[in-house]
C-alpha positions, 0 to 999 in steps of 0.5 A, a space after each residue: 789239409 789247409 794247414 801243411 800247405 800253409 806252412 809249405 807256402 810260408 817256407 818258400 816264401 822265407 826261401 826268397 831273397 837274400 836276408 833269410 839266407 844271411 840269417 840261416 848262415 849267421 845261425 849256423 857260423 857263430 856256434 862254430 865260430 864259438 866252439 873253434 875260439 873255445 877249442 883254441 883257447 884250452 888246447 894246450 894249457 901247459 904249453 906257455 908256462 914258461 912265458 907266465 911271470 911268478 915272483 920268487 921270494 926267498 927270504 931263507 936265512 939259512 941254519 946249522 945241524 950237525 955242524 954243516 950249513 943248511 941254505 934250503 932256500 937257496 938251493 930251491 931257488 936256484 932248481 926254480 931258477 934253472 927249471 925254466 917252467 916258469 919265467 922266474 923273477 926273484 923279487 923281494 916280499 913287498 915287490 912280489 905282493 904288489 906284483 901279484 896285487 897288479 896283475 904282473 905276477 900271476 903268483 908268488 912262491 915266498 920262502 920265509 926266514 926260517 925254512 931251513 931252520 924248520 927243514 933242519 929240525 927234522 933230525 931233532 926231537 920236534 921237528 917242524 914242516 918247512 912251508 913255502 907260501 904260495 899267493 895268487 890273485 883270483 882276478 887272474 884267469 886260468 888261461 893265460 899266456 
């Protein structure tokens, strides 16, 4: 029996005066106010995309079949260019990759010399996959923006 009256008496002595008080707001306040940054941060990832810098390198030269011109990498790039998913900037390969290396791109998207040649040697006898290459840098964070 000496026991519950003993924690009964060490509550109410913890209820007096103003530190214990502070200390239970504190325990209470800093979860919400770590979920409410948590929520905010993630509540909506595609909503700034548009403001994330990406390099767009098309390094495409071009190819003939059938006798027309086949410029795929341009026609990609300018769809890109008017999508405005992203914000854009057509850069060259060594701008792009050190753009990407420092952190002012978030990634590039490169288009090398012969994609259209792949891209045409679909109609052939071997054709070939024409490949965009995309580099990130893992340093950069999911959220951004």
């Amino acid at each position: 029996m000496r026991s519950p009256k003993l924690a009964a008496l060490e509550l109410k002595r913890f209820g007096r005066g103003k530190l214990p008080a502070a200390a239970l707001v504190a325990l209470l306040l800093l979860p919400l106010l770590y979920g409410a940054l948590y929520l905010c941060s993630f509540w909506d990832p595609y909503g700034k995309l548009d403001k994330l810098p990406v390099a767009l390198v098309n390094n495409d030269k071009g190819a003939s079949s059938d006798g027309k011109r086949i410029a795929a990498g341009d026609e990609i790039s300018e769809k890109l260019l008017d999508s405005k998913v992203f914000a854009w900037d057509e850069v060259s390969s060594a701008e792009a990759e050190k753009g990407v290396e420092e952190g002012t791109y978030y990634l590039s998207l490169t288009m090398p010399s012969d994609f259209s040649e792949k891209i045409a040697s679909s109609g052939g006898d071997s054709p070939e996959t024409g490949a965009l290459q995309v580099r990130t840098n893992d340093a950069n964070n999911y959220i951004v923006g």
